[in-house]
Backbone as a ProteinNet text record, in pm:
[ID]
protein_1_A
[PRIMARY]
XXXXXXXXXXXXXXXXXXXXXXXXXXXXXXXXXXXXXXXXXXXXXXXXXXXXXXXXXXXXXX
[TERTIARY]
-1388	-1486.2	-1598.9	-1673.1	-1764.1	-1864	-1982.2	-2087	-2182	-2285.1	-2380.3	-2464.9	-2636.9	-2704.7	-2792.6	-2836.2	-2949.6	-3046.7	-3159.8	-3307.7	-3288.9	-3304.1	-3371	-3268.8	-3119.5	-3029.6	-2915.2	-2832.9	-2667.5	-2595.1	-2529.3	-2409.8	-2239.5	-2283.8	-2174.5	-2220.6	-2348	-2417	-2391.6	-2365.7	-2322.2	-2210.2	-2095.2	-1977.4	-1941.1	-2002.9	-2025.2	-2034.6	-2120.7	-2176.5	-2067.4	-1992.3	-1887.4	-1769	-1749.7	-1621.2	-1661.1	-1774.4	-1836.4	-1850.2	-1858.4	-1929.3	-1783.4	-1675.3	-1542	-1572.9	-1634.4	-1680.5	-1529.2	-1456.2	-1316.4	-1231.8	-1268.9	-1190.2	-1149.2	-1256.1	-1245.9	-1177	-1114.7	-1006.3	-888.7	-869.2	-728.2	-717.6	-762.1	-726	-745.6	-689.8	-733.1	-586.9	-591.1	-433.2	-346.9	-255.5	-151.5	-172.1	-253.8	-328.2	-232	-222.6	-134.1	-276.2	-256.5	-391.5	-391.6	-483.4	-573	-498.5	-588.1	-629	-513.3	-410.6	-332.6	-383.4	-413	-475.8	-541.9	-602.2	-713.1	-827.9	-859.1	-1001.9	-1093.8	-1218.2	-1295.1	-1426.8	-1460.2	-1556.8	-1675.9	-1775.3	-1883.1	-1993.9	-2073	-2158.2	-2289.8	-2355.7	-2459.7	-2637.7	-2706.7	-2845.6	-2899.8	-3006.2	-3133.3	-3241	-3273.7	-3400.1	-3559.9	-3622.3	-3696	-3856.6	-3826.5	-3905.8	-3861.9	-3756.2	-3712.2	-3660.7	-3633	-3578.4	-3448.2	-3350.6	-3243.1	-3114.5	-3008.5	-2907.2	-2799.4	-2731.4	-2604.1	-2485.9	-2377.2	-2290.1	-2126.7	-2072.7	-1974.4	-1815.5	-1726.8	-1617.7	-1527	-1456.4	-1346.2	-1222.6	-1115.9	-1029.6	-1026	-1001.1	-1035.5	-868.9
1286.2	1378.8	1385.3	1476.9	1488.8	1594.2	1584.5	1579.9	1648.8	1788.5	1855.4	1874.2	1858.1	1911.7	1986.4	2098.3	2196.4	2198	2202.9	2220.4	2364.2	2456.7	2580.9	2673.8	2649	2720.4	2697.4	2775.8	2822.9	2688	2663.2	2515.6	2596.6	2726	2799.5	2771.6	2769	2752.8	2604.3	2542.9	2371.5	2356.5	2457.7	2457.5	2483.8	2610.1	2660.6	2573.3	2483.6	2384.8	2280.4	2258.8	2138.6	2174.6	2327.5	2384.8	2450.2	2510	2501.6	2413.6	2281.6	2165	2156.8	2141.7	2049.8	1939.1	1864	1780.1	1661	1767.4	1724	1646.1	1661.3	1648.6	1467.7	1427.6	1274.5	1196.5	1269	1233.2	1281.2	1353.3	1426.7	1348.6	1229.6	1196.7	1249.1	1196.3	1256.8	1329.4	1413.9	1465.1	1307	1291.7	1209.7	1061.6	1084.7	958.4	966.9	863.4	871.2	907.5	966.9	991.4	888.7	859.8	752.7	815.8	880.3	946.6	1079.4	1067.4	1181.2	1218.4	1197.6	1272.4	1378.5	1434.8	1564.2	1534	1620.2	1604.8	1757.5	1704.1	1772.8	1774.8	1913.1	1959.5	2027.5	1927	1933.2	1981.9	2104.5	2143.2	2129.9	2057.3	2044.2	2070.2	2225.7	2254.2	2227.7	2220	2198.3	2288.3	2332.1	2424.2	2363.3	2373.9	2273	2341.3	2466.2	2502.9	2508.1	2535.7	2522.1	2378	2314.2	2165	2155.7	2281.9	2275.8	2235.9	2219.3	2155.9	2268.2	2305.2	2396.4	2292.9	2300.4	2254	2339.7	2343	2413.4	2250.9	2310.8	2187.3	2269.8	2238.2	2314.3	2204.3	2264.6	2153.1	2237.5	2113.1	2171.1	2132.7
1564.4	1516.7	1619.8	1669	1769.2	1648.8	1651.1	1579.5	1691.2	1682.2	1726.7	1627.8	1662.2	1556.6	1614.1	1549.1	1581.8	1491.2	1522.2	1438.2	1465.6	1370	1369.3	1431.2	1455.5	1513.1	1397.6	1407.3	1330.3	1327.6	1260.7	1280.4	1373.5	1371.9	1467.2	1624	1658.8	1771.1	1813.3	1723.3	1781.2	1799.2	1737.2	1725.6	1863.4	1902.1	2051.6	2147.3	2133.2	2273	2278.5	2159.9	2170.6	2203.7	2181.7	2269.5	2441.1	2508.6	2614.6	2701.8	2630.4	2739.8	2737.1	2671.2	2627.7	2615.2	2554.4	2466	2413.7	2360.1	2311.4	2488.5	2575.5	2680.4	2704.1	2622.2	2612.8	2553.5	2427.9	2364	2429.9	2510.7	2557.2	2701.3	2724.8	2818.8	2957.3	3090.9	3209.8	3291.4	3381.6	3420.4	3488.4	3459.2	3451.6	3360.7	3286.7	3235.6	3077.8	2991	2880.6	2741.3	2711.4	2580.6	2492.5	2492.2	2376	2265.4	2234.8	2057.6	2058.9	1967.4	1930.6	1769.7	1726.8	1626.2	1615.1	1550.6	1552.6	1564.8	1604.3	1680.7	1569.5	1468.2	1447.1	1524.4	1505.5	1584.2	1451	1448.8	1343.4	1377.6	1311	1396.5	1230.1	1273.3	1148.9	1187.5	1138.2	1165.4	1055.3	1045.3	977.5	1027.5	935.9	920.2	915	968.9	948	868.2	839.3	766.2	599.9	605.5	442.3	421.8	476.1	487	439.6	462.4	447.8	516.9	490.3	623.3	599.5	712.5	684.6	776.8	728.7	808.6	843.6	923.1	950.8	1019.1	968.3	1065.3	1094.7	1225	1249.1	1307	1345.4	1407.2	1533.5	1662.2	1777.1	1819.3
[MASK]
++++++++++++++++++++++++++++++++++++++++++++++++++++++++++++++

């Protein structure tokens, strides 16, 4: 699971930065290297508002 949070931005906008940076690339191992982690990999993107003091969250599978 890889986890982004935004104050005052979308939980789609974190979703964004963790598929952009490739974030996920750490679990998939390196080219000729054998992968760690075969499982799934979620990609959690959780904002907070910081004027209403609310939280939104979004998950996807990457």
């Amino acid at each position: 699971m890889i986890l982004e949070l935004k104050v005052d931005h979308k939980p789609e906008e974190a979703i964004a930065q963790i598929k952009e940076k490739e974030y996920a690339l750490r679990f998939k191992g390196k080219t000729a290297e054998r992968k760690e982690y075969t499982g799934r990999i979620l990609a959690v993107g959780i904002s907070y508002n910081s004027k209403t003091k609310e939280h939104e969250c979004k998950i996807e599978q990457l």
